[in-house]
C-alpha positions as CSV (number, residue, x, y, z in Angstrom):
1,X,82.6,127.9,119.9
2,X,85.7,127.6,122.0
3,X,87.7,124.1,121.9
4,X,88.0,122.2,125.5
5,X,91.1,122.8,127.4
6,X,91.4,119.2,126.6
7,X,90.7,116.5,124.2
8,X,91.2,113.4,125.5
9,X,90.4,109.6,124.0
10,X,91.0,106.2,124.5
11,X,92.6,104.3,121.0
12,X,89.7,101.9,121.5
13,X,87.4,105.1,121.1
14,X,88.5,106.6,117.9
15,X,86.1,106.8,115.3
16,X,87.8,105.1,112.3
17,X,86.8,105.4,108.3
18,X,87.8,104.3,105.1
19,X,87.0,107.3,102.8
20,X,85.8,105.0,100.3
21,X,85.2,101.1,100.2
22,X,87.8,100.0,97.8
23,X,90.6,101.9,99.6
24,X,93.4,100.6,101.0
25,X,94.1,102.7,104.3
26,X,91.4,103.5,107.1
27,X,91.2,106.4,109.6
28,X,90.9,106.9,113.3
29,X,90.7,110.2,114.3
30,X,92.4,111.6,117.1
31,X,91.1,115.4,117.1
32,X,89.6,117.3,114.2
33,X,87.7,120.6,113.6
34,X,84.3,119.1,113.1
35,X,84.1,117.7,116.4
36,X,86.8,119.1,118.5
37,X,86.5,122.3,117.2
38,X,90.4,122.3,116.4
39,X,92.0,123.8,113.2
40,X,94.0,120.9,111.8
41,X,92.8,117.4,111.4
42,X,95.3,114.3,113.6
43,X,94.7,111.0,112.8
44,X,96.4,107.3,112.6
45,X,96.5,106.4,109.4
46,X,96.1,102.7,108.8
47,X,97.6,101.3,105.5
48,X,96.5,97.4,104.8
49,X,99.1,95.2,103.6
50,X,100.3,96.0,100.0
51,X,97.8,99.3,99.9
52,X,98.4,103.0,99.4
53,X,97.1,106.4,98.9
54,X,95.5,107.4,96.1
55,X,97.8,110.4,94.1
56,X,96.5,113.5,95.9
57,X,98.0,117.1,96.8
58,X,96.8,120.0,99.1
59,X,96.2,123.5,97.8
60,X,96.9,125.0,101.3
61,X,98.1,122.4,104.0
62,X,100.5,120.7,104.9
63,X,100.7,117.3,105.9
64,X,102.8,115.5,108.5
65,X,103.6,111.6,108.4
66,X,105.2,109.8,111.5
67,X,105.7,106.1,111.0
68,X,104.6,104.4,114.4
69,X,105.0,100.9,113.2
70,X,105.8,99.1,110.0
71,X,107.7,100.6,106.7
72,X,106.5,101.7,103.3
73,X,107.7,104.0,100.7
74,X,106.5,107.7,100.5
75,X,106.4,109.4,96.6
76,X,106.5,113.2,96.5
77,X,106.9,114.8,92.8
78,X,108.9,112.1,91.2
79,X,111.0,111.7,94.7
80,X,110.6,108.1,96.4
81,X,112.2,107.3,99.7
82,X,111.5,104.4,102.2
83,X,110.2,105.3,105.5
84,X,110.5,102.9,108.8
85,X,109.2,103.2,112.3
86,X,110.6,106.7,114.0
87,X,110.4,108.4,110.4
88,X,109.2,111.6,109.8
89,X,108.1,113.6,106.8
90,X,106.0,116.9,105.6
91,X,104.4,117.1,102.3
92,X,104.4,121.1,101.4
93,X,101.0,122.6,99.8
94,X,100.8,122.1,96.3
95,X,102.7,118.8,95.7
96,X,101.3,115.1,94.8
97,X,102.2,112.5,97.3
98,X,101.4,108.8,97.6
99,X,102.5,106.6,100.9
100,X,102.7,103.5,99.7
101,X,102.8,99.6,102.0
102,X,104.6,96.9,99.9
103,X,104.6,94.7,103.1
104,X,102.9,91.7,104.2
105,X,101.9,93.6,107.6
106,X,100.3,96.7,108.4
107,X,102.0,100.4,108.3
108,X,101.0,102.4,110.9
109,X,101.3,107.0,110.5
110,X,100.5,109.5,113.0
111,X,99.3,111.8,110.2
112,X,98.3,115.8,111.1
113,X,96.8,118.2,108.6
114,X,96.7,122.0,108.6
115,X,94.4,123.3,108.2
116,X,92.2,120.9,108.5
117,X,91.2,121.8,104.4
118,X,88.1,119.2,104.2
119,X,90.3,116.2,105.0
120,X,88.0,115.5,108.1
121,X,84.6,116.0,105.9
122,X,86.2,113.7,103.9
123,X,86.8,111.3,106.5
124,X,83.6,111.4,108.1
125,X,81.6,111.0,105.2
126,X,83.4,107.9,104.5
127,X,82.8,104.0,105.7
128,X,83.0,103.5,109.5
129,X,85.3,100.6,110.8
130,X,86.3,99.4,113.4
131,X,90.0,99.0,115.0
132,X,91.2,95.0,115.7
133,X,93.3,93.8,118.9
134,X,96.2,93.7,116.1
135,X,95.4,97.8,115.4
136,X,95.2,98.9,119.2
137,X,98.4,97.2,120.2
138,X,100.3,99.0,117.4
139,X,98.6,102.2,118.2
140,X,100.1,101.8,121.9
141,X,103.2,101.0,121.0
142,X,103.6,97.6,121.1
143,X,105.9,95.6,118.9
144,X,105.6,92.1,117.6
145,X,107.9,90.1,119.2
């Protein structure tokens, strides 16, 4: 199967997961390989106030983080550095990484995978959410005033 010259979706029309209940970050995908046929997997990556990855590492992709809104802290083998809206970072295959809220709002990542490496059957067979008027607006850019 051949992908579409084009993906296109509205924010309001992402599909968004948490992988598990208990976690602490949800998912709205943007494009991945199970249903756009794509080989990496792009989402925005949704971290709640005070929550966090779990530890994890990826035998064979690597994974991009651009903050969109909010700050946190990214841990990568034993390295920690604070990340703000505009920041950028790529975790290499092979290395344990944790992005990490401490705040009392939300953290907001444009987050890309490849390859995709069963991050979006992970996603998918997780819990489906929803996005709040508080989600979209950060998603478009909007600031708090």
């Amino acid at each position: 199967m051949t992908p579409s010259p084009v993906i296109a979706r509205r924010a309001a029309d992402y599909e968004t997961f948490r992988i598990a209940p208990e976690d602490t970050n949800r998912m709205a995908l943007i494009a991945d390989p199970l249903r756009d046929n794509v080989p990496f997997t792009a989402i925005i990556e949704i971290f709640d106030p005070h929550g966090k990855t779990p530890p994890n590492t990826h035998q064979d992709a690597f994974e991009l983080f651009h903050v969109l809104s909010g700050s946190g802290i990214a841990y990568c083998n034993g390295e920690t550095f604070p990340i703000t809206r505009g920041d950028s970072f790529v975790v290499s295959p092979g290395h344990e990484h944790v992005v990490e809220n401490p705040n009392d709002e939300r953290l907001y990542c444009l987050t890309v995978m490849m390859p995709n490496e069963g991050f979006a059957e992970l996603i998918h067979g997780g819990v489906k959410q929803g996005l709040d008027a508080g989600d979209l607006m950060a998603i478009a850019g909007v600031q708090k005033s």
